[in-house]
C-alpha positions in Angstrom: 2.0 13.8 -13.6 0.9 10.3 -12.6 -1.4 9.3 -9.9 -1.1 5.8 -8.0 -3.0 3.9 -4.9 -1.1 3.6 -1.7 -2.3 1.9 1.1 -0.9 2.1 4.6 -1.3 -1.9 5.8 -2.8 -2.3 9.6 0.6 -3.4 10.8 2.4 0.1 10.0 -0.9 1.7 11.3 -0.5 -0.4 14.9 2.9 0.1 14.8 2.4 4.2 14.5 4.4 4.6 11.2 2.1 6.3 9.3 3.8 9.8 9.6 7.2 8.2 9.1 5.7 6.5 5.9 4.0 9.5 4.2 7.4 12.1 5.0 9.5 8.8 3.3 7.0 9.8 0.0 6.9 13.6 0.3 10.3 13.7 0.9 10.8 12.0 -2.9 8.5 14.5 -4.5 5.5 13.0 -4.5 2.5 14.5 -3.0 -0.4 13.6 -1.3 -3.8 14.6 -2.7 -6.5 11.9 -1.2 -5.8 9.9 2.2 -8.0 8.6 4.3 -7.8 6.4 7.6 -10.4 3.2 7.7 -11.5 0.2 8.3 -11.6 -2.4 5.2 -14.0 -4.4 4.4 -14.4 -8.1 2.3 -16.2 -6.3 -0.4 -13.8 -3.7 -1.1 -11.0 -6.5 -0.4 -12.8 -8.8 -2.9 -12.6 -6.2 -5.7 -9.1 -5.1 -4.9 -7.5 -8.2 -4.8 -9.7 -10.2 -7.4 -6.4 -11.4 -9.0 -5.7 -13.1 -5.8 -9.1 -14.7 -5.0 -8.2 -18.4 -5.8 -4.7 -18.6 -4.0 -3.4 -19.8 -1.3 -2.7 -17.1 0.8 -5.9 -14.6 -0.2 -7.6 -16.1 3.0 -4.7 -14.9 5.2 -4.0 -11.6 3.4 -7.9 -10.7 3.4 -7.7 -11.5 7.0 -4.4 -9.5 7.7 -5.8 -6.3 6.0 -9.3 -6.2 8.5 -7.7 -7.1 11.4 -7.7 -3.0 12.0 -7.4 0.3 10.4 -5.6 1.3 6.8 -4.7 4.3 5.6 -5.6 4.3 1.8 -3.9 7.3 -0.3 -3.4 8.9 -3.9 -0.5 9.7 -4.4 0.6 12.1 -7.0 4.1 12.8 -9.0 6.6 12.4 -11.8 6.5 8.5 -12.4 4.6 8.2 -9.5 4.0 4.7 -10.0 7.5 3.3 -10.4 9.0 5.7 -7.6 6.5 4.3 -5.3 7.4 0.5 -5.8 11.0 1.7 -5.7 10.4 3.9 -2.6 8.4 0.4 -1.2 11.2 -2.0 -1.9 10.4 -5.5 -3.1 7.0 -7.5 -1.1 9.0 -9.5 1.3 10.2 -7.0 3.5 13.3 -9.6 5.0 14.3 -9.2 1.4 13.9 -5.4 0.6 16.5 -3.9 -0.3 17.8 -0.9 2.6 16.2 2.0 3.3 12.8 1.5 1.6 9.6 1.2 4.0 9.2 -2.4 3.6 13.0 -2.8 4.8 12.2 -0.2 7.7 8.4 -1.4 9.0 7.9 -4.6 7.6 8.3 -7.9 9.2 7.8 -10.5 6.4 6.2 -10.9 3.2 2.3 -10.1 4.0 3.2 -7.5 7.2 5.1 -5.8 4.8 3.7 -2.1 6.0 2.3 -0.8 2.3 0.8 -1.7 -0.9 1.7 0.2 -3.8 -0.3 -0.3 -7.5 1.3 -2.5 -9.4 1.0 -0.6 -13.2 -0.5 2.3 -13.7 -3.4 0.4 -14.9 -3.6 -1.1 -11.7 -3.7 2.4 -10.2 -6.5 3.5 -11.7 -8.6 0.6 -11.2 -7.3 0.8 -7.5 -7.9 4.2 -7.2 -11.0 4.0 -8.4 -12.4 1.3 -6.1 -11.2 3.0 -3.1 -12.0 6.7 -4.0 -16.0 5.5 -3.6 
């Protein structure tokens, strides 16, 4: 069993997805076994994204993702890494492919609803920063 960091992005929170989001993951046999609803903040963002720091768009994205609550979760399963980037769809949502919940509750490529972990190394260096 593999564990991975979900987060539920402030637009699919606004937009009341949340529920719709986590069945879409239970409903592939993954469970849930940590969530919790929050606000972000620059530190956390700083850590998280410190791949991103000197680009372009980290001003926007760190922006997007305080501009209200997120809904951060470990998700467990079977390849629970990989299911959950399939499940996502690809980061620009105009481009994911149908049915996944970037396609359904995402509007572009930054409002695209979730993040998923990248590799399970990501995942437990993401899980760990937002577990504290």
């Amino acid at each position: 069993m593999e564990r991975t960091l979900v987060i539920i992005k402030p637009d699919a929170v606004k937009a009341k997805h949340v529920g719709d989001i986590i069945s879409i993951y239970e409903n592939n046999g993954l469970s849930i076994e940590n969530m919790k609803m929050m606000y972000a903040n620059e530190e956390l963002l700083k850590k998280h994204y410190e791949e991103h720091t000197d680009k372009s768009f980290y001003p926007s994205l760190v922006k997007f993702i305080l501009s209200g609550k997120i809904v951060v979760m470990e998700i467990m399963g079977e390849d629970a890494v990989d299911k959950v980037r399939e499940i996502n769809g690809v980061t620009d949502s105009m481009k994911a492919e149908k049915g996944t919940v970037r396609n359904l509750y995402g509007t572009d490529i930054q409002q695209n609803a979730v993040h998923g972990s990248a590799n399970s190394d990501d995942a437990k260096r993401e899980l760990d920063i937002w577990s504290r």
